[in-house]
C-alpha positions as CSV (number, residue, x, y, z in Angstrom):
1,X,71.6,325.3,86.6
2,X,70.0,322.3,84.8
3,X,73.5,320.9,83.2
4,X,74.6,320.8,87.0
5,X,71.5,319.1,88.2
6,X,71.5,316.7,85.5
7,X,75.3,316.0,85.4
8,X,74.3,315.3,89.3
9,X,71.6,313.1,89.0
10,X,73.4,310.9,85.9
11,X,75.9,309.9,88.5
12,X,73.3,308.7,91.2
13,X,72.3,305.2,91.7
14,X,68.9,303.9,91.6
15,X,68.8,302.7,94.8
16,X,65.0,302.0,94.4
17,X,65.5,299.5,91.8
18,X,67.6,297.2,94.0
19,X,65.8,294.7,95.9
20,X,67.0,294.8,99.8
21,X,68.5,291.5,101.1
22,X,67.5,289.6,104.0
23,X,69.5,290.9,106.2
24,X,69.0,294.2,106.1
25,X,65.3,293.7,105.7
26,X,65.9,291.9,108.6
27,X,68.0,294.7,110.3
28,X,65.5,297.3,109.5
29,X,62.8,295.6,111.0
30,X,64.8,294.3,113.7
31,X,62.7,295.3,116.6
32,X,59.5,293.8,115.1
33,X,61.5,290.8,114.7
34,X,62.2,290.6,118.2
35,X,59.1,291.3,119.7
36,X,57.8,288.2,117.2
37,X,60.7,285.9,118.8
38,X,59.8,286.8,122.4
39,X,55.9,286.7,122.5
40,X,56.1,283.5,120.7
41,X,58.7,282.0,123.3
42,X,56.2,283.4,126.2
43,X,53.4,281.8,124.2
44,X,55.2,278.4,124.4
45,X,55.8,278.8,127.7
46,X,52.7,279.8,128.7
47,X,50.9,277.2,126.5
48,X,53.4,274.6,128.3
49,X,51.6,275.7,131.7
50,X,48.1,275.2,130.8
51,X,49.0,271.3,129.4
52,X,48.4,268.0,131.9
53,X,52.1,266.7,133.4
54,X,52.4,263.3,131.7
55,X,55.2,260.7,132.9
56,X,57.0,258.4,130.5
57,X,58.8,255.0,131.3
58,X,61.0,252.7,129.3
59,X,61.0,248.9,129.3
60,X,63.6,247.2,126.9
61,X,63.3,243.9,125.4
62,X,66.4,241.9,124.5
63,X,65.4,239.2,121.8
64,X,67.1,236.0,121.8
65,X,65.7,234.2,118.8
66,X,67.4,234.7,115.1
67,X,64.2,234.2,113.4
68,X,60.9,232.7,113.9
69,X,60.4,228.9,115.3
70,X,60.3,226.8,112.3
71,X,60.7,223.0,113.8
72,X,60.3,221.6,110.4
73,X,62.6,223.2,108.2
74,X,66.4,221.9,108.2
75,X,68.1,225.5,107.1
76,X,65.4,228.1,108.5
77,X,66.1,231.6,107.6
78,X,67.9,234.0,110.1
79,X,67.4,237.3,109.1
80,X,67.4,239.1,112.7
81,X,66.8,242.7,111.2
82,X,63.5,241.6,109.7
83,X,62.8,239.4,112.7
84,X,63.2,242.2,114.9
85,X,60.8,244.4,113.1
86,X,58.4,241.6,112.9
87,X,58.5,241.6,116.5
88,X,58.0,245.2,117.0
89,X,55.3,245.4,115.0
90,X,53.2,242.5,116.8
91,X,53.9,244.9,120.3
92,X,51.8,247.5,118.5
93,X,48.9,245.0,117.1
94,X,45.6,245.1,118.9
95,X,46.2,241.4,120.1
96,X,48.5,242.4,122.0
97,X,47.0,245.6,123.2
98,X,44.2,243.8,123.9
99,X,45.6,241.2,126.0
100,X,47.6,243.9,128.0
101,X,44.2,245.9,128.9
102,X,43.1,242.7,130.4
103,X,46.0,241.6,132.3
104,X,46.4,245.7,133.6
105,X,42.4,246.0,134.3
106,X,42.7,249.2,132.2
107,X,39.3,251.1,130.4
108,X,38.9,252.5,127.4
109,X,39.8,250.3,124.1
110,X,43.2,248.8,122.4
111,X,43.3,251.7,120.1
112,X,43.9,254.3,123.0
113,X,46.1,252.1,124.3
114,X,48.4,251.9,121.6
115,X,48.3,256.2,120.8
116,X,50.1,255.9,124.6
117,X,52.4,253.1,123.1
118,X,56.1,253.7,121.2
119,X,57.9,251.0,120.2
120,X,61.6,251.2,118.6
121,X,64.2,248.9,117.6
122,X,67.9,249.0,117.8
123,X,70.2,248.6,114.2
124,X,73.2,247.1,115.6
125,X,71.3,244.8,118.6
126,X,68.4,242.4,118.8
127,X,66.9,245.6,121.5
128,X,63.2,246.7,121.2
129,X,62.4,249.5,123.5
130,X,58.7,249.9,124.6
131,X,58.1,253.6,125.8
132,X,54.4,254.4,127.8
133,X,53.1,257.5,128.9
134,X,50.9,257.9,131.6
135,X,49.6,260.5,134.2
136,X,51.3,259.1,136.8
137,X,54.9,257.8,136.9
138,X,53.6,254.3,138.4
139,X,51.1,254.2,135.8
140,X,53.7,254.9,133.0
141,X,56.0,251.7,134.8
142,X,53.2,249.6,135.1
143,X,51.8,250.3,131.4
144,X,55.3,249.8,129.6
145,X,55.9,246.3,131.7
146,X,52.2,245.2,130.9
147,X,52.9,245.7,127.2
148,X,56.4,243.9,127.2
149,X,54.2,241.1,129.6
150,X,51.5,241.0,127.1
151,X,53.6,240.7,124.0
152,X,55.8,237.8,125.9
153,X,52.0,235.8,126.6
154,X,50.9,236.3,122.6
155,X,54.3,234.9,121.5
156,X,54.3,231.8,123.9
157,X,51.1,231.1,122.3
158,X,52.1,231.6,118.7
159,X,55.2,229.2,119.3
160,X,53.2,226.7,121.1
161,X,50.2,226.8,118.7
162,X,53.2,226.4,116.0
163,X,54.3,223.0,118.3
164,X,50.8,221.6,118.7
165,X,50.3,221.8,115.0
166,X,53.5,220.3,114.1
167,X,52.9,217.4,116.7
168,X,49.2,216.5,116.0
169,X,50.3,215.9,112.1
170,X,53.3,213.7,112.8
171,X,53.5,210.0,113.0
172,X,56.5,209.8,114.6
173,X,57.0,209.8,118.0
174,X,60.7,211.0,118.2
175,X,59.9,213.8,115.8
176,X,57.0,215.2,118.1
177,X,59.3,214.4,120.9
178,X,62.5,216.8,118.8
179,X,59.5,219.1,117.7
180,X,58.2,219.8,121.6
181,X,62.4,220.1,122.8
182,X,62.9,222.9,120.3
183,X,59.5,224.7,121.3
184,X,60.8,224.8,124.9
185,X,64.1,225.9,124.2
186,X,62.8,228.4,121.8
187,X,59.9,229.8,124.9
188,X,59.0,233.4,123.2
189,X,62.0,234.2,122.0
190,X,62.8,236.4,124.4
191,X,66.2,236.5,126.3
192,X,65.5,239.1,129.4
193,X,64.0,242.0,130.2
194,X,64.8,245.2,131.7
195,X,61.8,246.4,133.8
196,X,61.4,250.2,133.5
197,X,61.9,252.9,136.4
198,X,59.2,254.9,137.6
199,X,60.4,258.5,136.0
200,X,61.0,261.1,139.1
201,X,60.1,264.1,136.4
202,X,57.2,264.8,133.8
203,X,58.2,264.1,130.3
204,X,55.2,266.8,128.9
205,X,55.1,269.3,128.6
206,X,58.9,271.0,128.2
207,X,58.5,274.3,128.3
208,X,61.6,275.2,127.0
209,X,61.6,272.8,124.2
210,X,58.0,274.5,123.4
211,X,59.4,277.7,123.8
212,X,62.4,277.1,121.6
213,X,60.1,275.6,118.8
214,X,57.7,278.6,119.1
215,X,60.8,281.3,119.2
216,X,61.7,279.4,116.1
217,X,58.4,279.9,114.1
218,X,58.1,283.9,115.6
219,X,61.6,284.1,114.0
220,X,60.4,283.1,110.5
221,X,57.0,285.3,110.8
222,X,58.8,288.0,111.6
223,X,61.5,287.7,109.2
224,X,58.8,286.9,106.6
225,X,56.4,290.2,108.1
226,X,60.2,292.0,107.3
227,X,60.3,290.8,103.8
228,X,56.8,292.2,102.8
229,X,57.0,295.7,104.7
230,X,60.8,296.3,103.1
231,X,60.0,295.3,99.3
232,X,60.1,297.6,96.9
233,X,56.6,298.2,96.6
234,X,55.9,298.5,100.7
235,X,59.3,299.4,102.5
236,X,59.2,303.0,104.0
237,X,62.0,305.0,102.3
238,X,64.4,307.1,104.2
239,X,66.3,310.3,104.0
240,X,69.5,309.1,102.7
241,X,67.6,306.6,100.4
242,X,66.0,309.2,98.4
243,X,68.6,310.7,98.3
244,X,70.3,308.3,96.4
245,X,67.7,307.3,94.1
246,X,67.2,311.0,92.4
247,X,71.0,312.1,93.0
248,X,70.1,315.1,94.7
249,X,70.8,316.2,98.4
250,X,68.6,316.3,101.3
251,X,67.5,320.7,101.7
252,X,65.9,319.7,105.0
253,X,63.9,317.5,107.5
254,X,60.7,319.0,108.8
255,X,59.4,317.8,112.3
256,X,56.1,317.1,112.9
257,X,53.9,320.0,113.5
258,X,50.9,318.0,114.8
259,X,47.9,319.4,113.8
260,X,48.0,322.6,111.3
261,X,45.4,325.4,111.3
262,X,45.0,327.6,108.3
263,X,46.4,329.9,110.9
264,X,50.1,329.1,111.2
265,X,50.2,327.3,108.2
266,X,53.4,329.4,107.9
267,X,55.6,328.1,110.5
268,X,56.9,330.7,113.2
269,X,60.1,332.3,112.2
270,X,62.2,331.1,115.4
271,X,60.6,327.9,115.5
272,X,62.3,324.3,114.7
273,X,59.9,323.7,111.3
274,X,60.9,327.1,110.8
275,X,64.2,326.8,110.9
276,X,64.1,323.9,108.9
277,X,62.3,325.8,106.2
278,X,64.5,328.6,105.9
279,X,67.7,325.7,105.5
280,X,66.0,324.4,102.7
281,X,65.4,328.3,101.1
282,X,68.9,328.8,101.6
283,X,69.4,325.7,99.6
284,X,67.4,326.6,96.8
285,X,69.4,329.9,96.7
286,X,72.8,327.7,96.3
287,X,71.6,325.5,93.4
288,X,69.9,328.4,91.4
289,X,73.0,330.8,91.9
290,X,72.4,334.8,91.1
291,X,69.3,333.2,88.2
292,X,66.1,333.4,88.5
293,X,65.0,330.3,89.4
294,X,61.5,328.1,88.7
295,X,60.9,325.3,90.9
296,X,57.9,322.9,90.9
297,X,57.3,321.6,94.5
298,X,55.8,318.2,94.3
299,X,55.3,315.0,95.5
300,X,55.1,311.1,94.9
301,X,51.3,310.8,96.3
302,X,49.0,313.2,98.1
303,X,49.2,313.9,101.5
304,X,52.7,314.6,101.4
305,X,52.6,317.8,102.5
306,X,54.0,319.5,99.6
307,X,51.3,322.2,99.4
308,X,52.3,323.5,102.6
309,X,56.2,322.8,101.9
310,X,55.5,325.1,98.9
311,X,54.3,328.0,101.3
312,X,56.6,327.7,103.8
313,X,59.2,327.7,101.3
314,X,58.2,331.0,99.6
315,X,57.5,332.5,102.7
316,X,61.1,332.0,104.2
317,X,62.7,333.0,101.4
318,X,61.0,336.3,101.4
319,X,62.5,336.4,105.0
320,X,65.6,336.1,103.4
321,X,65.1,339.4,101.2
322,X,63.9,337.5,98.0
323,X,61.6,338.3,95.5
324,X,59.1,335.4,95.5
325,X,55.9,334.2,93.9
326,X,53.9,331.2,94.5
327,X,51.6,330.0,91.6
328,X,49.3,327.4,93.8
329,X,47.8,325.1,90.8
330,X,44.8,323.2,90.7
331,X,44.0,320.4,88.5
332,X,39.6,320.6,88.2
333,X,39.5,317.0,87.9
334,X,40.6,316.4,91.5
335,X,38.0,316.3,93.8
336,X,37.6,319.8,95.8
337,X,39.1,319.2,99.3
338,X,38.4,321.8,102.9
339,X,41.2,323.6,102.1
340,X,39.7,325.1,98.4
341,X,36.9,326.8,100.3
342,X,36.7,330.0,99.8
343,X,39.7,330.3,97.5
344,X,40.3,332.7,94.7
345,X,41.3,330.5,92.2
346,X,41.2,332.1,88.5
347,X,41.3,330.2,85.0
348,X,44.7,329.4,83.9
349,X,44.1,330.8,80.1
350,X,42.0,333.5,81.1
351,X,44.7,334.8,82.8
352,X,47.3,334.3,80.4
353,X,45.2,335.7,77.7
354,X,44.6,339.1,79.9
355,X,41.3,339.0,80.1
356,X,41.8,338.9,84.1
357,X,44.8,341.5,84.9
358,X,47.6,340.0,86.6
359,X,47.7,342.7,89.5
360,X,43.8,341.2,90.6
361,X,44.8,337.3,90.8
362,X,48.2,338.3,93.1
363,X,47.1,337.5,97.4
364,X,49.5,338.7,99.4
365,X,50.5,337.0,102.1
366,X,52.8,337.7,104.9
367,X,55.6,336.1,106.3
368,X,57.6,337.0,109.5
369,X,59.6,339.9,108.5
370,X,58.5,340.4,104.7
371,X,55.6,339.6,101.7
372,X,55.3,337.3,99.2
373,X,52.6,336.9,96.0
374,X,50.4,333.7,95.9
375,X,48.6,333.3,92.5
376,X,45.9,330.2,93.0
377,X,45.5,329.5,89.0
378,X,42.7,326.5,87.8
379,X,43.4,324.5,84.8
380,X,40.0,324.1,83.6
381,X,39.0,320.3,82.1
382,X,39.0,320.1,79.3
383,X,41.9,322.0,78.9
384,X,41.0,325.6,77.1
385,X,44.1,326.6,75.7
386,X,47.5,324.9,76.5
387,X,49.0,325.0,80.1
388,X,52.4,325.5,78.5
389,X,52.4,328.7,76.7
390,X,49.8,329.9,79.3
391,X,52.1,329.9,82.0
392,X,55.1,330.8,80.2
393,X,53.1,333.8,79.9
394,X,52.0,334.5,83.2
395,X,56.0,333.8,84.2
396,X,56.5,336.5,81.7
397,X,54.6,339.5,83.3
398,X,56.2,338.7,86.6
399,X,58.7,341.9,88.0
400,X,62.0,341.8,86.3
401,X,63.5,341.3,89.6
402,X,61.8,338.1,90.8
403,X,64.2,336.5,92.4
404,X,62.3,332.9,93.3
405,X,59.1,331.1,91.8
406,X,57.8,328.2,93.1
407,X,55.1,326.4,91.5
408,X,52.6,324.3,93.7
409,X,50.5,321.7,91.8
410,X,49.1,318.4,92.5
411,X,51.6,315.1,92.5
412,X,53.1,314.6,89.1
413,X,52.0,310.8,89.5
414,X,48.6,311.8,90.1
415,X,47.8,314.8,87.7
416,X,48.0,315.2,84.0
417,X,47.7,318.8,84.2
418,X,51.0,318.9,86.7
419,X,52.9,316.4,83.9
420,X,52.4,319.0,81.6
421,X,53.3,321.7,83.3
422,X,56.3,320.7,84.7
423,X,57.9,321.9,81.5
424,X,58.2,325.1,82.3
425,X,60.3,324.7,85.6
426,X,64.0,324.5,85.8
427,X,63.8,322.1,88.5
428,X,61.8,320.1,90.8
429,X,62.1,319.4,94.9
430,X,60.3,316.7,96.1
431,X,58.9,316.5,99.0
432,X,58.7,313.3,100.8
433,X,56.7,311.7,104.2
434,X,57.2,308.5,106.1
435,X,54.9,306.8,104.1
436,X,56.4,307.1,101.0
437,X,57.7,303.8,99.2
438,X,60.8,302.9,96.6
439,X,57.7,302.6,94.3
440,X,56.8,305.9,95.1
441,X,59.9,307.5,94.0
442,X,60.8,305.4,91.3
443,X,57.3,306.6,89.2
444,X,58.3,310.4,90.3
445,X,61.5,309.9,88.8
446,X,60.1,308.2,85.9
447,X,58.0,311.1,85.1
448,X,60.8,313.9,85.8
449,X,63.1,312.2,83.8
450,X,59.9,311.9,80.3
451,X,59.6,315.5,81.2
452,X,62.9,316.7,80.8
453,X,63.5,318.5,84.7
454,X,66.4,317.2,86.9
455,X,65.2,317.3,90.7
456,X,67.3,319.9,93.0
457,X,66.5,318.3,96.2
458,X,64.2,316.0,99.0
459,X,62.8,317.7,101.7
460,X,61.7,315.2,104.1
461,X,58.4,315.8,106.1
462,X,57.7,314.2,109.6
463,X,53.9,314.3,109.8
464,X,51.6,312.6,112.5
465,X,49.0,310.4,110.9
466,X,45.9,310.5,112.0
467,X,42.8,307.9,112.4
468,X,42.2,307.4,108.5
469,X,38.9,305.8,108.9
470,X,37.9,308.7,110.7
471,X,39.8,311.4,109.0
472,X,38.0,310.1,105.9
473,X,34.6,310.2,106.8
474,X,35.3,313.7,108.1
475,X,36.9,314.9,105.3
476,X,33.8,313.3,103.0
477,X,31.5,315.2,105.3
478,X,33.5,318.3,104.6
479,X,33.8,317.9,101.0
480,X,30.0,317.6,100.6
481,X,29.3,321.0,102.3
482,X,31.8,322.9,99.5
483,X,30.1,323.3,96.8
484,X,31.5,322.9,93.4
485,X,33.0,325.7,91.8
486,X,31.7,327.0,88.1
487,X,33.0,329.5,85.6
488,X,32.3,331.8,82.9
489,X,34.4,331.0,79.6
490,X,32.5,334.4,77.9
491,X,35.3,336.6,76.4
492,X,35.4,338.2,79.9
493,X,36.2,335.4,81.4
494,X,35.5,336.5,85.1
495,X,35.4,333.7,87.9
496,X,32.1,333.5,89.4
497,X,30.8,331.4,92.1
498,X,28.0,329.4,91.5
499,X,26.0,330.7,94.7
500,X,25.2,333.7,95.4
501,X,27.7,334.2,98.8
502,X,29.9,336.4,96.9
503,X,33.0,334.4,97.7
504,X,35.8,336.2,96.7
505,X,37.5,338.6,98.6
506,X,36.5,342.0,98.1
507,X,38.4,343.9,95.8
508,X,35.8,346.6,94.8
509,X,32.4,348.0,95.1
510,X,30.0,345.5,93.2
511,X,27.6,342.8,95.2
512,X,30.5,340.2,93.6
513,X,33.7,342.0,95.3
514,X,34.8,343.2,91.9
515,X,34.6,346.6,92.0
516,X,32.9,349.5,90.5
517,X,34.2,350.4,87.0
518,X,33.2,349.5,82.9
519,X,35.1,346.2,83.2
520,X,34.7,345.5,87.0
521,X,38.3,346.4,88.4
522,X,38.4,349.2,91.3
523,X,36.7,351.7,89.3
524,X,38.6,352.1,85.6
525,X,39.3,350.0,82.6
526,X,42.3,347.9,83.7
527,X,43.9,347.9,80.6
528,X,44.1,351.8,80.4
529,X,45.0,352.7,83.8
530,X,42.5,352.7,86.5
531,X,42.9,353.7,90.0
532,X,45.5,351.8,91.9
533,X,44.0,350.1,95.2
534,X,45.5,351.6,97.9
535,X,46.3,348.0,100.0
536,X,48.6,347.2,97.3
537,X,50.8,350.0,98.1
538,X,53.0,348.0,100.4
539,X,53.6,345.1,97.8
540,X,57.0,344.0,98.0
541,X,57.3,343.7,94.1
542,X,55.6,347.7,93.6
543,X,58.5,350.5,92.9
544,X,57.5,353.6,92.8
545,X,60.5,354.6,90.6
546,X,58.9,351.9,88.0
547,X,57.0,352.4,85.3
548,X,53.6,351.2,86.5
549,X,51.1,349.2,84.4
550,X,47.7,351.0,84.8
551,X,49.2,352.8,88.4
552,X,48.9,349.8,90.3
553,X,52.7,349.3,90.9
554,X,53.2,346.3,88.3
555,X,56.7,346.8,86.5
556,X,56.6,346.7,82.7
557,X,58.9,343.7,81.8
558,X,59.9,342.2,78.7
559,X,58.4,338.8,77.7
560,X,61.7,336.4,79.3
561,X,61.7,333.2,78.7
562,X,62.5,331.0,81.7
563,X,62.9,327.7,80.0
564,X,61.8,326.3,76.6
């Protein structure tokens, strides 16, 4: 079974290791993407309707003059480009500004004047173009005229300051007489005007130029808010992506349950979870063939659901008429959570070493139509013994005929105790949520692949999150009231509870739940055949035709080695 997984899995792409492009991070966040678009374009819009109407008019300016008036000079310069430019920058001075307030009677001072003012020139004509805004559309006609007036009334002056100099320093007569000709045919240098129009519409705002710029920048958040929730380390990984990244086939998606009691933790036989379970048992029953098979149930990162995938696993395939045992792990240097109250959880070594009989750690639970074993095993920190051999030899003293074992421990990411045992499966089946990441699966792979176990499929869990802020403080509030779990490493090795409750279930006579007899088990040394409990009678795995360990209906089977 493990050549076919591997061969498998060598031939599948790691899709997690390639970075998605920009369009389908943009096509898998394409709705966010449009809703960022449209509320922006309805903020624009809406924005455009709480600003003032303002009115914008146009006076042009057509210069006549090649260069400034020089009366003296024989050859004066005629560069109209830097003329022009000259000239458009004296419109914007505060001379001229000023001169325009007082000719329009306007308040307020040159400077505000001039933030209403835009002035620009023409490249291929001697054109300036004086644009005012105002509240009003007669206000913008009468501004941008004024200007244009303004700047005409500070050039005269210039030119005719120019004149006066030239004259009151000459001796000649006919020269003062040439000089005062050319200031008159020169005047301002100006060769017409073209008064502006009163505009009929409001030049701001423009709503759909607003609304356009503001799609525009929703586009890019969203696209960028796209980018960061589809990178590797934060895009949502799907069914088909998984997939791909560990080369193994999807058993199963699970809906969403809602909220799970320890009740129907097993899902109802006819319902849709449990129909979804019992596709996914089937599965495993193709990939391990007529084999025993070993399968560690795990997950990138807690919360997963893989503890309950695990049950719901072993309990429809003991619907399906198959021998099964679940060895529910726990790792003591995770915290305690709800669900550990009030469990019987038994050292891992102890166990293996005998000194707690197999036939006493075995819960039975029931499924629809048949039974199944859960053994809740503790690897105690340190570690006393190695996990390895340990539960090699627990696998071991299970019935010859188990058909199915499914090993529940905590995320291989998140547990050392789960890295090591993951040696003793034949394969893995991870269990995945809608949370999970690329990141996620590509560490899970990492450590499958150091430990040497192909993965035989994704099951893919729908679960309903809920509040987290809340959800933790209850679960804090919880895990305080559980109290912390100690036990007794003496060469009996019997789990006790460290209160006085008596928390185990009662499987005897003592104050403890232990029973009556010299070593504590149902009245009779264990290991030389004491009484048989009579509830264990119906145990799927008991056979009355079997050669019983100690009458309790555990087959005597050689030591098999599952793997390693």
């Amino acid at each position: 079974m493990q050549d076919i997984l591997a061969a498998r899995q060598a031939d599948g792409s790691s899709a997690a290791e390639e970075a998605p492009s920009l369009v389908n991070a943009i096509v898998r966040e394409r709705w966010v993407v449009l809703a960022c678009v449209v509320v922006a374009a309805l903020l624009g819009i809406g924005l455009s309707q709480l600003q003032s109407a303002k009115y914008t008019a146009e006076t042009t300016v057509f210069i006549s003059a090649q260069g400034d008036f020089d009366p003296i000079s024989e050859n004066p310069t005629t560069d109209v480009t830097r003329y022009i430019a000259n000239q458009a920058a004296l419109i914007q001075t505060n001379q001229v500004m000023e001169q325009a307030k007082t000719d329009l009677g306007l308040k307020g001072s040159a400077t505000d004047l001039a933030k209403e003012i835009t002035v620009t020139t023409s490249e291929d004509a001697s054109v300036i173009t004086v644009s005012a805004t105002d509240a009003t559309p007669a206000g913008a006609k009468s501004v941008a005229d004024g200007v244009v007036a303004a700047y005409r009334k500070v050039r005269l002056a210039q030119v005719e300051a120019q004149r006066d100099q030239v004259t009151a320093s000459s001796k000649s007569g006919a020269t003062s007489s040439a000089v005062t000709a050319s200031a008159a045919v020169y005047g301002d240098g100006v060769g017409n005007v073209q008064e502006a129009v009163e505009p009929t519409s409001a030049s701001e705002p423009q709503p759909v130029r607003n609304a356009l710029i503001l799609a525009l920048i929703g586009l890019i958040a969203g696209t960028g808010y796209a980018l960061y929730t589809q990178s590797f380390t934060r895009r949502k990984v799907g069914p088909a992506e998984a997939s791909a990244i560990f080369g193994a086939p999807v058993l199963t998606q699970v809906p969403d349950r809602g909220r799970i009691s320890a009740d129907d933790a097993i899902a109802a036989a006819y319902s849709e979870p449990g129909d979804a379970y019992r596709m996914a048992a089937v599965g495993l029953d193709y990939i391990r063939g007529t084999a025993p098979g070993v399968f560690l149930i795990t997950a990138p990162h807690d919360g997963a659901g893989s503890s309950l995938t695990a049950l719901n696993l072993a309990a429809a395939a003991a619907d399906h008429g198959r021998r099964v045992f679940l060895l529910n792990i726990e790792d003591t240097v995770r915290p305690a959570s709800q669900a550990d109250a009030g469990m019987l959880r038994v050292p891992l070594h102890d166990l293996a070493q005998g000194r707690i009989d197999l036939g006493h750690a075995v819960e039975r639970k029931a499924a629809s139509r048949a039974q199944f074993g859960i053994i809740r095993l503790q690897v105690l920190q340190p570690v006393q013994g190695h996990p390895v051999p340990d539960v090699q030899a627990i696998l071991d003293q299970l019935p010859d005929d188990t058909d199915l074992v499914l090993i529940d421990a905590p995320p291989l990411p998140a547990s050392s105790a789960s890295f090591v045992l993951a040696g003793q499966v034949d394969a893995a089946v991870v269990v995945i949520d809608e949370v999970t990441t690329p990141a996620d699966l590509e560490e899970l792979q990492r450590r499958c692949r150091l430990a040497g176990i192909p993965v035989a499929g994704v099951l893919v869990n729908h679960i309903r999150r809920p509040n987290m802020t809340n959800s933790r403080r209850r679960q804090r509030a919880e895990m305080s009231s559980v109290p912390g779990r100690m036990y007794d490493t003496s060469p009996r090795g019997l789990p006790i509870i460290n209160d006085n409750s008596g928390g185990f279930p009662a499987l005897g006579g003592d104050d403890r739940g232990y029973g009556a007899g010299q070593n504590g088990y149902d009245g009779g040394d264990y290991n030389n055949g004491g009484q048989s409990r009579p509830e264990d009678a119906d145990l799927p795995w008991n056979n009355s035709n079997s050669n019983a360990r100690g009458n309790q209906g555990w087959e005597e089977s050689e030591s098999r080695g599952r793997r390693r």
